[in-house]
PDB file with one MODEL, atoms N, CA, C and O in Angstrom:
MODEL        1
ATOM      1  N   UNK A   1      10.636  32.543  31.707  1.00  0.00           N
ATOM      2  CA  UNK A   1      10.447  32.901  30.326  1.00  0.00           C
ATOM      3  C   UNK A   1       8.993  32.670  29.943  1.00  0.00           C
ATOM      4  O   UNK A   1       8.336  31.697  30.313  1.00  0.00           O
ATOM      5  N   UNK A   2       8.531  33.702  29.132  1.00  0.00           N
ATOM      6  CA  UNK A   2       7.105  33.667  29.102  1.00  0.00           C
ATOM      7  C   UNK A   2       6.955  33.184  27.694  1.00  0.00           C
ATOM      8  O   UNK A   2       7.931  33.390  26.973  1.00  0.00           O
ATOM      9  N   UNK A   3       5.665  32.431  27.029  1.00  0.00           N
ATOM     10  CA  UNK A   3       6.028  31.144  26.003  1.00  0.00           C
ATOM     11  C   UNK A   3       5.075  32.418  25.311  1.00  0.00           C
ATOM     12  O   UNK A   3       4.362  33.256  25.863  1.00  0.00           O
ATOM     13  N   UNK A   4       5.409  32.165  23.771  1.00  0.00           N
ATOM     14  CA  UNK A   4       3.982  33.578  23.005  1.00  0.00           C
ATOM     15  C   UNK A   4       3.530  32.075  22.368  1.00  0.00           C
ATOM     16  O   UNK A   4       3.875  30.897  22.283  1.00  0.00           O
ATOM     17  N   UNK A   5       2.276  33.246  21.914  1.00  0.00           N
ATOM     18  CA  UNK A   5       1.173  31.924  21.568  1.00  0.00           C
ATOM     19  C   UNK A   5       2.067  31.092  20.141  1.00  0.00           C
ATOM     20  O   UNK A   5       1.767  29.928  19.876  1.00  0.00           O
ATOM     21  N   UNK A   6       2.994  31.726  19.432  1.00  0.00           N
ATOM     22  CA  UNK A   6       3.793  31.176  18.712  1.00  0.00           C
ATOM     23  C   UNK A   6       4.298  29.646  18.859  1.00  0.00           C
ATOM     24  O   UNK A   6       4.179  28.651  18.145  1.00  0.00           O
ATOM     25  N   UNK A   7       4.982  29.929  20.238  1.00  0.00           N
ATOM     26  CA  UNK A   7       5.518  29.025  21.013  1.00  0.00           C
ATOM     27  C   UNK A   7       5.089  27.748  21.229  1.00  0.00           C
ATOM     28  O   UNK A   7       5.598  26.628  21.176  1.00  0.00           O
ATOM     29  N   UNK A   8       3.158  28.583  21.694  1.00  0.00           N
ATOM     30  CA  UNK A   8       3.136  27.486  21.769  1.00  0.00           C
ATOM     31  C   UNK A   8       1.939  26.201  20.572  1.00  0.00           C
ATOM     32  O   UNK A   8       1.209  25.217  20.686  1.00  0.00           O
ATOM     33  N   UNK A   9       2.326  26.885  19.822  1.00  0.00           N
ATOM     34  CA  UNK A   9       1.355  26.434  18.714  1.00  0.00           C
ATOM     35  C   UNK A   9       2.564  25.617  17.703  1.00  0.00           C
ATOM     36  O   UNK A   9       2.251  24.888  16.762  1.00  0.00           O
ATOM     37  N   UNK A  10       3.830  25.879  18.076  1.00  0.00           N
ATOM     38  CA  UNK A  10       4.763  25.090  18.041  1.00  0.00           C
ATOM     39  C   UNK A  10       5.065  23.863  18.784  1.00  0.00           C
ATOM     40  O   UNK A  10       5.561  22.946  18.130  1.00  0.00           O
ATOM     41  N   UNK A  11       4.804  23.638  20.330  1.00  0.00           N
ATOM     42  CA  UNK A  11       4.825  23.163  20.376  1.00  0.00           C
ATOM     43  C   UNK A  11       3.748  21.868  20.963  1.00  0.00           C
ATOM     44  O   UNK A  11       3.917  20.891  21.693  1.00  0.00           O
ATOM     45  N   UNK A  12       2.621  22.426  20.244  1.00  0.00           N
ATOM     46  CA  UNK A  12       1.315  21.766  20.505  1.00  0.00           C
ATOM     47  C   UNK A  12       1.182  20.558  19.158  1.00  0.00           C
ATOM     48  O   UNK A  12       0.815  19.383  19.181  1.00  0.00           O
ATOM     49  N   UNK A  13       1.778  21.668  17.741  1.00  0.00           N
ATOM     50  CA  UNK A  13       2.162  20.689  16.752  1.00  0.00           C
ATOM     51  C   UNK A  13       3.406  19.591  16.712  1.00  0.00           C
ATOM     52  O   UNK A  13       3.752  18.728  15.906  1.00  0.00           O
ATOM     53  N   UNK A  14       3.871  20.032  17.915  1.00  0.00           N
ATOM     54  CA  UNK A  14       5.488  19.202  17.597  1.00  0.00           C
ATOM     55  C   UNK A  14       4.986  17.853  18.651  1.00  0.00           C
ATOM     56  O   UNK A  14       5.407  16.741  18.332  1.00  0.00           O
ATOM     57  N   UNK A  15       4.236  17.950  19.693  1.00  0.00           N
ATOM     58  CA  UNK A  15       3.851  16.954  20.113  1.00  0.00           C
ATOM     59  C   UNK A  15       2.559  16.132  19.224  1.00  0.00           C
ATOM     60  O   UNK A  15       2.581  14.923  18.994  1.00  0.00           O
ATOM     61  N   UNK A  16       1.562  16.977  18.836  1.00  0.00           N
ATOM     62  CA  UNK A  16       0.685  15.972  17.692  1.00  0.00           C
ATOM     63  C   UNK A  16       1.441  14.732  16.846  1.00  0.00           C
ATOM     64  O   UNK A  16       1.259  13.519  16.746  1.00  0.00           O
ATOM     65  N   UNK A  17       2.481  15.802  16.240  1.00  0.00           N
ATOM     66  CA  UNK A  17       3.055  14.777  15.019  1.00  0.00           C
ATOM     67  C   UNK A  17       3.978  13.804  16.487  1.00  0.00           C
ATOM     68  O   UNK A  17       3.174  12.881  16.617  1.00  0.00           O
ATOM     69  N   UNK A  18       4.659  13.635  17.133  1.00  0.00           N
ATOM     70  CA  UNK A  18       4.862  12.887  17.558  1.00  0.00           C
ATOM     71  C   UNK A  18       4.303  11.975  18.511  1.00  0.00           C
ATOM     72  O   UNK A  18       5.044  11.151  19.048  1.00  0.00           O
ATOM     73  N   UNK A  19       2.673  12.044  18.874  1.00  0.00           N
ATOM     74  CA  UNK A  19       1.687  11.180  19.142  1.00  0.00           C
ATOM     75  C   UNK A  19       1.647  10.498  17.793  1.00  0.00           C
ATOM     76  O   UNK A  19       2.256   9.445  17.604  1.00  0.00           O
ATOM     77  N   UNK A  20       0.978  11.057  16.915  1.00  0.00           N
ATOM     78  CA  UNK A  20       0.997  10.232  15.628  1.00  0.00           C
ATOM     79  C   UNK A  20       2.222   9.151  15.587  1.00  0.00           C
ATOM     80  O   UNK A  20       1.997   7.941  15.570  1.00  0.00           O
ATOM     81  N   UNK A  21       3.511   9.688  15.572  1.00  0.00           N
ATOM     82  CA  UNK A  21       4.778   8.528  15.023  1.00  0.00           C
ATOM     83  C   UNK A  21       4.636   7.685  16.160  1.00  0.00           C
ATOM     84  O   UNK A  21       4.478   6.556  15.696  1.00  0.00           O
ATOM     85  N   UNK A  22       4.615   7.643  17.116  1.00  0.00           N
ATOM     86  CA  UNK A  22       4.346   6.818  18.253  1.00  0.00           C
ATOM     87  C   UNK A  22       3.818   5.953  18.293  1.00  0.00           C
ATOM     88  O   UNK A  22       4.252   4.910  18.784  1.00  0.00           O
ATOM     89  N   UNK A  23       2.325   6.154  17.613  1.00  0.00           N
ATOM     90  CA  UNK A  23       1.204   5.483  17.642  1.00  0.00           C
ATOM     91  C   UNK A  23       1.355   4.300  15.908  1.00  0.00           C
ATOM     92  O   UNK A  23       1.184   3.096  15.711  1.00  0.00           O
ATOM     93  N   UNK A  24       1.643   5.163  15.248  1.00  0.00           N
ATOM     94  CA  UNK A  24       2.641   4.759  14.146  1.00  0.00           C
ATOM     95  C   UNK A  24       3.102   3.045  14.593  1.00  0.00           C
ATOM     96  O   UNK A  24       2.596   1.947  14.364  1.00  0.00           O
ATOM     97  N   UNK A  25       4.732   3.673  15.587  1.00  0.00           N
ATOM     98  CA  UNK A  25       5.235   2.753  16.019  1.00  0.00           C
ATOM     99  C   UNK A  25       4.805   1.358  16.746  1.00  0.00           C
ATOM    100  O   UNK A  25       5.286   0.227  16.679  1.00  0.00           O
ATOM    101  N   UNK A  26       4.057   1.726  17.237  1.00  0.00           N
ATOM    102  CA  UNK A  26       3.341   1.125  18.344  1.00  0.00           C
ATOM    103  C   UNK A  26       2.094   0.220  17.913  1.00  0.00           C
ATOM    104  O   UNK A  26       1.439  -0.404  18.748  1.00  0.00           O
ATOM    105  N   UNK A  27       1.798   0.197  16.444  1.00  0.00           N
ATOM    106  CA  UNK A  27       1.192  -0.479  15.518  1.00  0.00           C
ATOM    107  C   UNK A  27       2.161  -1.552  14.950  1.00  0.00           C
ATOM    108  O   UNK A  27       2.168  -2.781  15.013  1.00  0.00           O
ATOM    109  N   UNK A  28       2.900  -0.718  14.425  1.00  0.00           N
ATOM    110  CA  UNK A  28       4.200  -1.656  13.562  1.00  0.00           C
ATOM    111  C   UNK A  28       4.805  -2.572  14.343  1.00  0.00           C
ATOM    112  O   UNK A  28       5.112  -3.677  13.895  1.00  0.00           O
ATOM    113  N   UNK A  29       5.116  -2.089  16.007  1.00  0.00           N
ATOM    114  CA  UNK A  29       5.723  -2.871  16.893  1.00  0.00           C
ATOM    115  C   UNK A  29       5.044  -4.342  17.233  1.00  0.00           C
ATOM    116  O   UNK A  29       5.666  -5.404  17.262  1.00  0.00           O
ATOM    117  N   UNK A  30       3.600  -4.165  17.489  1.00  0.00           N
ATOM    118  CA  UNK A  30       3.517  -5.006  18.393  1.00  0.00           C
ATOM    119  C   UNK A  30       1.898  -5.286  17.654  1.00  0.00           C
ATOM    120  O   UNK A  30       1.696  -6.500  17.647  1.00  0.00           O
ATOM    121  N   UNK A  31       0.835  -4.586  17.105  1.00  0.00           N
ATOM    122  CA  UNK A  31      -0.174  -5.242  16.770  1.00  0.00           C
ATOM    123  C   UNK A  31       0.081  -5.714  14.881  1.00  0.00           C
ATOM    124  O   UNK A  31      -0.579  -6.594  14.328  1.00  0.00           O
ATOM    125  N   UNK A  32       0.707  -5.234  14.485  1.00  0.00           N
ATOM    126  CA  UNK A  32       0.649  -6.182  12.679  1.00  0.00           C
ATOM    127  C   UNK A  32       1.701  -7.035  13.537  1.00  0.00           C
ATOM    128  O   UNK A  32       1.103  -8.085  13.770  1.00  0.00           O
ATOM    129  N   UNK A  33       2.753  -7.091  14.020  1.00  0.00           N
ATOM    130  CA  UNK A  33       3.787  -8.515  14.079  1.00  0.00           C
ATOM    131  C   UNK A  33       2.801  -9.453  14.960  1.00  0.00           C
ATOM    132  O   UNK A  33       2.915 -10.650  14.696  1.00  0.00           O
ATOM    133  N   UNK A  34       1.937  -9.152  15.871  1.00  0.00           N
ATOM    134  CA  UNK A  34       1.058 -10.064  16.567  1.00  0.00           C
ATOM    135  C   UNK A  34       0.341 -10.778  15.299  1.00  0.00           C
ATOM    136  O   UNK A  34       0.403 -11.983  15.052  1.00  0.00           O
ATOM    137  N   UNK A  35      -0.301  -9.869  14.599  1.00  0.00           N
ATOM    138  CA  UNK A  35      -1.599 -10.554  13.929  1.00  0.00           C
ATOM    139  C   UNK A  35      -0.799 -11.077  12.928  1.00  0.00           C
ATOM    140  O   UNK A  35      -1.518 -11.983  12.507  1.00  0.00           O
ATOM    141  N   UNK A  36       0.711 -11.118  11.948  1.00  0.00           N
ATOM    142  CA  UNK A  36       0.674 -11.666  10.819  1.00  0.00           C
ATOM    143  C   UNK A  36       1.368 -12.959  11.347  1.00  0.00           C
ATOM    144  O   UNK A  36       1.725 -13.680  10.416  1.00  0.00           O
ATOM    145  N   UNK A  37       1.599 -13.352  12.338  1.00  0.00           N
ATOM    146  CA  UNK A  37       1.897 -14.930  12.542  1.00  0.00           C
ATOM    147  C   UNK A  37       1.012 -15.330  12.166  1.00  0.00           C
ATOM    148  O   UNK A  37       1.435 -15.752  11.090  1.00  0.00           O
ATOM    149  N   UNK A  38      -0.343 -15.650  12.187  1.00  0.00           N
ATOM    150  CA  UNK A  38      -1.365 -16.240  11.278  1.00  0.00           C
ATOM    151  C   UNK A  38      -1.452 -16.021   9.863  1.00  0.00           C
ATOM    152  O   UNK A  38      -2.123 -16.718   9.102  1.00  0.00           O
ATOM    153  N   UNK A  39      -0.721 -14.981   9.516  1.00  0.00           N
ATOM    154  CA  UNK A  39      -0.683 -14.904   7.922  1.00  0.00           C
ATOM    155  C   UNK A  39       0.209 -16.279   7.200  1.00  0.00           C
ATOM    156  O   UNK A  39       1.394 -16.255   7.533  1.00  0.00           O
ATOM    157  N   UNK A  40      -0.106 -17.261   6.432  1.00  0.00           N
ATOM    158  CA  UNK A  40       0.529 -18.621   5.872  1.00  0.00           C
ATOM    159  C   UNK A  40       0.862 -18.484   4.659  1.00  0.00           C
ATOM    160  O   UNK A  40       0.621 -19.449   3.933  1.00  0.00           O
ATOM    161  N   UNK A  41       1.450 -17.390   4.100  1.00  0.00           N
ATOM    162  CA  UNK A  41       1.734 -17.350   2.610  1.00  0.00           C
ATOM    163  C   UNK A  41       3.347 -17.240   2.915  1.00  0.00           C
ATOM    164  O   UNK A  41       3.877 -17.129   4.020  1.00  0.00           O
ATOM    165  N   UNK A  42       3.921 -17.295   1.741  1.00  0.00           N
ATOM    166  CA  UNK A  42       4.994 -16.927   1.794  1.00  0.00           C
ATOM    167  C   UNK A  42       5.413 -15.461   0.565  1.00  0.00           C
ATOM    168  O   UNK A  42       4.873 -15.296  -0.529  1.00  0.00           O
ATOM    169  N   UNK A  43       6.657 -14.449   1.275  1.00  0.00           N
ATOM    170  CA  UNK A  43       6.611 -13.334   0.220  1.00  0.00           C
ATOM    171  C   UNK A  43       8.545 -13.517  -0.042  1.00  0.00           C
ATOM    172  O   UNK A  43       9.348 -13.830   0.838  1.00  0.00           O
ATOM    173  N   UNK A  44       8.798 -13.272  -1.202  1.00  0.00           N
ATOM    174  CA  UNK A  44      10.151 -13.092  -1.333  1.00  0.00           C
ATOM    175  C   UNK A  44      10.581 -15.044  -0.983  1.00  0.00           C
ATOM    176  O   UNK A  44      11.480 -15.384  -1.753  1.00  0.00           O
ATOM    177  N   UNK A  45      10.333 -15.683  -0.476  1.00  0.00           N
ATOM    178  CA  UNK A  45      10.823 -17.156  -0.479  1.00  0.00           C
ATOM    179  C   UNK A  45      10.759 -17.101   1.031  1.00  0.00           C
ATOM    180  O   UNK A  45      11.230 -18.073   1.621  1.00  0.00           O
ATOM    181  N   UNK A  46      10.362 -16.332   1.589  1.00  0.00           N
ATOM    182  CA  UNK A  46      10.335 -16.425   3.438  1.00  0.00           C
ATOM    183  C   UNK A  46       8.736 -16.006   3.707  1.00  0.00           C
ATOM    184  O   UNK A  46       8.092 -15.212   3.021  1.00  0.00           O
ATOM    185  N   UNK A  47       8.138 -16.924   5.171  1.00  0.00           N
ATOM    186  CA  UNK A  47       6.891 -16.683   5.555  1.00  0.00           C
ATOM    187  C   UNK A  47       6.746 -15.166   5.849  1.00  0.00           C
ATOM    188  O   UNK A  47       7.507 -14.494   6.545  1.00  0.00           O
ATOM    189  N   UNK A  48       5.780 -14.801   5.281  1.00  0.00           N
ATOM    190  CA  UNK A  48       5.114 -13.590   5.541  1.00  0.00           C
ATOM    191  C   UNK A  48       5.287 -12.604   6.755  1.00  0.00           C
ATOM    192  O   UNK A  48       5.720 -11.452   6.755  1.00  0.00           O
ATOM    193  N   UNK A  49       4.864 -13.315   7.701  1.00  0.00           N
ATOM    194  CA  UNK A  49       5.378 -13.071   9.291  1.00  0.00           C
ATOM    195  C   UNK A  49       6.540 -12.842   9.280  1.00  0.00           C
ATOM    196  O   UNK A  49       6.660 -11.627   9.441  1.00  0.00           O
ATOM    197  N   UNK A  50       7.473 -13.297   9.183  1.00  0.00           N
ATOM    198  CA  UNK A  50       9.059 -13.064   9.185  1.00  0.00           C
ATOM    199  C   UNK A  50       9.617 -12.006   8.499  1.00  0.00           C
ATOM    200  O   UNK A  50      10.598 -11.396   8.925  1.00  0.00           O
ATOM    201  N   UNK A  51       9.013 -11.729   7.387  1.00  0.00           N
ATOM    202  CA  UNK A  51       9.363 -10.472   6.371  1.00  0.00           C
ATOM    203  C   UNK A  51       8.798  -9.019   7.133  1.00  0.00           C
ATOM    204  O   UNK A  51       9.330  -7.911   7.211  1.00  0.00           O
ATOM    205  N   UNK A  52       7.363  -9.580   7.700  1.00  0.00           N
ATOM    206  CA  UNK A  52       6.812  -8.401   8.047  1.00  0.00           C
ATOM    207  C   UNK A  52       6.935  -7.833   9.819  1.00  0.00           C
ATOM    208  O   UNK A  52       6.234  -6.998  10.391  1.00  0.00           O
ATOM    209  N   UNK A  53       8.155  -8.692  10.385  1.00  0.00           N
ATOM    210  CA  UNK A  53       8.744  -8.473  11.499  1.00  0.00           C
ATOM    211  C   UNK A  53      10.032  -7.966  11.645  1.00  0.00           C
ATOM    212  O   UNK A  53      10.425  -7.167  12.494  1.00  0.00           O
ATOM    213  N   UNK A  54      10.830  -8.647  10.491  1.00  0.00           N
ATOM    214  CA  UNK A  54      12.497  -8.505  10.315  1.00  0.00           C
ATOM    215  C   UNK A  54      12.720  -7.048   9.164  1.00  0.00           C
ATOM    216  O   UNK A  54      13.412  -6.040   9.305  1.00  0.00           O
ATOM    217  N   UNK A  55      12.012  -7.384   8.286  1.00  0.00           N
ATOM    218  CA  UNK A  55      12.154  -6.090   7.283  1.00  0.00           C
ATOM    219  C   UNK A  55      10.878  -5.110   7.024  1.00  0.00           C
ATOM    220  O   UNK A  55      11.374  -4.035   6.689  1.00  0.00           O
ATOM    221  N   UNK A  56       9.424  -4.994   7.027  1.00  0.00           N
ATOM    222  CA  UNK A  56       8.852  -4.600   6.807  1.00  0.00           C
ATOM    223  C   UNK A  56       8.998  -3.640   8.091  1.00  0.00           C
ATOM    224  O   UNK A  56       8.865  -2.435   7.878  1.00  0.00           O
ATOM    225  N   UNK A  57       9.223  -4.009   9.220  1.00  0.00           N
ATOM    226  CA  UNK A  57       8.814  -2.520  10.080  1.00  0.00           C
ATOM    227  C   UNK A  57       9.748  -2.447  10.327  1.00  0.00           C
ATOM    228  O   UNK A  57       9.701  -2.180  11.527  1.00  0.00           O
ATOM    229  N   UNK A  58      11.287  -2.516   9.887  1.00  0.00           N
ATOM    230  CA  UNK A  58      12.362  -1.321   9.549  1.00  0.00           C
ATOM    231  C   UNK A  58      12.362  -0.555   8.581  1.00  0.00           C
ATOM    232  O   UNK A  58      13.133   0.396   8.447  1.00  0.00           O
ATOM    233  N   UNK A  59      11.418  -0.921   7.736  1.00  0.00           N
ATOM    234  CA  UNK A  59      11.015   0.310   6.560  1.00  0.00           C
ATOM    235  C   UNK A  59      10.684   1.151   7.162  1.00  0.00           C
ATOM    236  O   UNK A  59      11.267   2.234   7.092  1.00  0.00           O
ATOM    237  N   UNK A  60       9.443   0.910   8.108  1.00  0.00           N
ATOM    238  CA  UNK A  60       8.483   1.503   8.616  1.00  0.00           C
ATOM    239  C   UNK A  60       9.074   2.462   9.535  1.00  0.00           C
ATOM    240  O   UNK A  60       8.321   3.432   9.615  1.00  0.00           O
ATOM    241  N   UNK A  61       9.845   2.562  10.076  1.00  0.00           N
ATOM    242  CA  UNK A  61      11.098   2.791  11.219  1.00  0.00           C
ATOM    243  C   UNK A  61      11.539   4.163  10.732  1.00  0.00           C
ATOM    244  O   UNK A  61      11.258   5.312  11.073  1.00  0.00           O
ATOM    245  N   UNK A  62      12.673   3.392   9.417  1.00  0.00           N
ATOM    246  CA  UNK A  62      13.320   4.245   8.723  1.00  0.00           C
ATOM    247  C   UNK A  62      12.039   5.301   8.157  1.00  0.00           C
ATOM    248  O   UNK A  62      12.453   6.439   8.379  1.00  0.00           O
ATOM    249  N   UNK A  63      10.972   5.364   7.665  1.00  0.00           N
ATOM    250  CA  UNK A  63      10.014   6.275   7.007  1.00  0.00           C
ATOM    251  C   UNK A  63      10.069   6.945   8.595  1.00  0.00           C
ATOM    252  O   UNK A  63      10.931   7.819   8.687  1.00  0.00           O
ATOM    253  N   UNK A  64       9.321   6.692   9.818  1.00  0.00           N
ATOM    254  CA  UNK A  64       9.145   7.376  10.639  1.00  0.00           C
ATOM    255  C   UNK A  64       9.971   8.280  10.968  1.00  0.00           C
ATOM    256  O   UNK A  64       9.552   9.405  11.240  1.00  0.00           O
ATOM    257  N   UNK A  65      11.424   7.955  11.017  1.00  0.00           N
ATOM    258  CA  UNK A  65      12.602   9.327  11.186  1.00  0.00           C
ATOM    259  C   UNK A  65      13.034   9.894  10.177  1.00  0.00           C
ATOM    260  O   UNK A  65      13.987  10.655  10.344  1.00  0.00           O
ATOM    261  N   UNK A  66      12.564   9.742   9.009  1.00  0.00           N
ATOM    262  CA  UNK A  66      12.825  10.643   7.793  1.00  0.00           C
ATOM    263  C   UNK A  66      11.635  11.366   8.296  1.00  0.00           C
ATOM    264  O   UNK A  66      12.090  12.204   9.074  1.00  0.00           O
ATOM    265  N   UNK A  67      10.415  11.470   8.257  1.00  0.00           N
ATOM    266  CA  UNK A  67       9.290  12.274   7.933  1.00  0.00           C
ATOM    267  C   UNK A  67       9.414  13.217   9.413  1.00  0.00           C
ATOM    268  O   UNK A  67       9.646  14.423   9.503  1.00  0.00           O
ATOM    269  N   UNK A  68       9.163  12.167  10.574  1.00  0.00           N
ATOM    270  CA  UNK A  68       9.984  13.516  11.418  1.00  0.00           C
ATOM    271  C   UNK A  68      11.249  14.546  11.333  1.00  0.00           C
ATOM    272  O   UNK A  68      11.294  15.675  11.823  1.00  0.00           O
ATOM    273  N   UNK A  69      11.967  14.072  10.809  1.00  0.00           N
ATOM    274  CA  UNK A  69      13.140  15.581  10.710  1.00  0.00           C
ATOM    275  C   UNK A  69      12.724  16.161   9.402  1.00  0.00           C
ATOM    276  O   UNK A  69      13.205  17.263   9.136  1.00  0.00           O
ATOM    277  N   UNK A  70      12.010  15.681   8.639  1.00  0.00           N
ATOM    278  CA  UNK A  70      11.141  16.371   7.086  1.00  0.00           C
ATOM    279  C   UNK A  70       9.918  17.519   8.082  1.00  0.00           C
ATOM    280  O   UNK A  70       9.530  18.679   7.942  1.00  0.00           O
ATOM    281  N   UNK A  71       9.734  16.740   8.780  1.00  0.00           N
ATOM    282  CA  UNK A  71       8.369  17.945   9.393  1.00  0.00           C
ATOM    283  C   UNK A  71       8.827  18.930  10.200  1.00  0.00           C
ATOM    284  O   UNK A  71       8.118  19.936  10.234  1.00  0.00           O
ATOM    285  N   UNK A  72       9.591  18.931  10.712  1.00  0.00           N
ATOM    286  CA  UNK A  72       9.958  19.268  12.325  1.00  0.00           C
ATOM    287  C   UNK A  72      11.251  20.052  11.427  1.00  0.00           C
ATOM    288  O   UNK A  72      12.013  20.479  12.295  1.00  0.00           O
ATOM    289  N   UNK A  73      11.730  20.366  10.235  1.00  0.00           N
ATOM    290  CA  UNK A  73      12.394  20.994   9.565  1.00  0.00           C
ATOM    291  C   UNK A  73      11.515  21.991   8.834  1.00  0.00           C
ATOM    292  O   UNK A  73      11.712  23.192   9.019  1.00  0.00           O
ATOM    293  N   UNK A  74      10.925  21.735   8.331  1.00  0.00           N
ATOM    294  CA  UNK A  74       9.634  22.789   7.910  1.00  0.00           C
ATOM    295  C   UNK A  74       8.783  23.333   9.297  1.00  0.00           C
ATOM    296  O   UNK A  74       8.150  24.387   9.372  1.00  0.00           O
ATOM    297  N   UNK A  75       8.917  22.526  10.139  1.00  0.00           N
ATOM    298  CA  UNK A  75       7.715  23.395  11.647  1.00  0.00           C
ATOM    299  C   UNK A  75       8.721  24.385  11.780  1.00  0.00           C
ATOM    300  O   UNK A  75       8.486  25.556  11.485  1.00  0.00           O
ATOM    301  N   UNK A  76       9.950  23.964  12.249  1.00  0.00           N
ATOM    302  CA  UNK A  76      10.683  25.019  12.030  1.00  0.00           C
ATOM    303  C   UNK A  76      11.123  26.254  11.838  1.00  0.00           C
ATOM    304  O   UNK A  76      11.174  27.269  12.533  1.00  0.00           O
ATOM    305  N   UNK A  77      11.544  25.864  10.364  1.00  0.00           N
ATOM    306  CA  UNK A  77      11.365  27.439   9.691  1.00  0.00           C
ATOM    307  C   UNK A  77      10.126  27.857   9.712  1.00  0.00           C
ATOM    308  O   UNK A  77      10.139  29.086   9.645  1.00  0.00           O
ATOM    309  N   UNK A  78       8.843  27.359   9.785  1.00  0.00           N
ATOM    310  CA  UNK A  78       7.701  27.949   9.754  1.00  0.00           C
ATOM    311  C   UNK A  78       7.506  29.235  11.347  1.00  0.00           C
ATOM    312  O   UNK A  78       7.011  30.357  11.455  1.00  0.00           O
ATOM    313  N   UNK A  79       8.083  28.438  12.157  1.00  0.00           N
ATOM    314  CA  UNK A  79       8.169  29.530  13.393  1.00  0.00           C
ATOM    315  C   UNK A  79       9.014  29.963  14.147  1.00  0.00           C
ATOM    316  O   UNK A  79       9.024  30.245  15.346  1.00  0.00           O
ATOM    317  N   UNK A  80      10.182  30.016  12.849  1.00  0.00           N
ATOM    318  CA  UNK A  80      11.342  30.892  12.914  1.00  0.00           C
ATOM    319  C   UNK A  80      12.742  30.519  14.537  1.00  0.00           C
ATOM    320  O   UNK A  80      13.484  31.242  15.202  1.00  0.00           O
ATOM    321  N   UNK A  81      12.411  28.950  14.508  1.00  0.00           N
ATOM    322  CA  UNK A  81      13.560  28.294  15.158  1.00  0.00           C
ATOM    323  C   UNK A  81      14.360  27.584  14.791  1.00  0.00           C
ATOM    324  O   UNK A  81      15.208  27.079  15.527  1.00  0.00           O
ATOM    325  N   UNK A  82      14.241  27.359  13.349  1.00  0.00           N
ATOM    326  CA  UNK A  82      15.431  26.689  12.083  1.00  0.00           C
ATOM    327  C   UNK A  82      16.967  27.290  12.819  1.00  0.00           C
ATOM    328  O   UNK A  82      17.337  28.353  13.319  1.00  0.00           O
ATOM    329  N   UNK A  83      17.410  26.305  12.626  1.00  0.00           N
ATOM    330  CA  UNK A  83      19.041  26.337  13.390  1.00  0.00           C
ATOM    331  C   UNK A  83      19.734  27.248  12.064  1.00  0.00           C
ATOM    332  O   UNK A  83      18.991  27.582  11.141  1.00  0.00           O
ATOM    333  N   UNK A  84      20.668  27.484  12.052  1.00  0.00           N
ATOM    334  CA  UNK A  84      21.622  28.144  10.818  1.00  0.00           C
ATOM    335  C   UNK A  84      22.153  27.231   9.817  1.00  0.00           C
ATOM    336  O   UNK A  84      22.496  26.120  10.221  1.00  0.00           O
ATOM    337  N   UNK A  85      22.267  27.473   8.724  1.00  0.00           N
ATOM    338  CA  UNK A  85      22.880  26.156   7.618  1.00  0.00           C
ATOM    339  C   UNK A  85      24.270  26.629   7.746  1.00  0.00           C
ATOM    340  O   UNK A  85      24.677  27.791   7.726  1.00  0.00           O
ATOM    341  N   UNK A  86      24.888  25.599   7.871  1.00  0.00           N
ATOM    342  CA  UNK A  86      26.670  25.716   7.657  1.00  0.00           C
ATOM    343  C   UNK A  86      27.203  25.201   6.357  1.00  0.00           C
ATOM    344  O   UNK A  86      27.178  24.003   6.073  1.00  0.00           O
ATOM    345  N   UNK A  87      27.517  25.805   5.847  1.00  0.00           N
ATOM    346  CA  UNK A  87      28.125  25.953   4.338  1.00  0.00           C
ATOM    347  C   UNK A  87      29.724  24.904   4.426  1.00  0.00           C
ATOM    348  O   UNK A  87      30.446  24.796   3.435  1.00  0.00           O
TER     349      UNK A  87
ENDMDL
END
């Protein structure tokens, strides 16, 4: 099967945005939970660190797979591979 430049400008964007969430992740994962153990305040009645390991990057999580199926729903229809809506 031969790819048209459609194709692949689809899927040149579909990998960008998911370098981005990756890289995203891969921040949230492992360099802010590294660096805020030195953070000494406390937020909500729990150390900082703890909030921003346990709940702050499941926000972060949850935003990342909303905005991917938000994008990748509009890339989509933009190049006419939107699945069918079922009523």
């Amino acid at each position: 099967m031969q790819l048209t430049e459609s194709h692949r400008q689809y899927w040149r964007k579909n990998l960008n945005i998911t370098a981005w969430l990756l890289a995203l992740w891969f921040v949230v994962t492992f360099v802010i939970t590294f660096f805020a153990r030195d953070l000494s305040f406390t937020f909500f009645g729990w150390p900082f660190s703890f909030w921003v390991a346990a709940q702050g990057s499941l926000l972060v999580y949850l935003f990342v797979i909303w905005y991917y199926a938000h994008v990748m729903n509009k890339l989509d229809q933009e190049h006419g591979v939107a699945e069918a809506e079922v009523d």
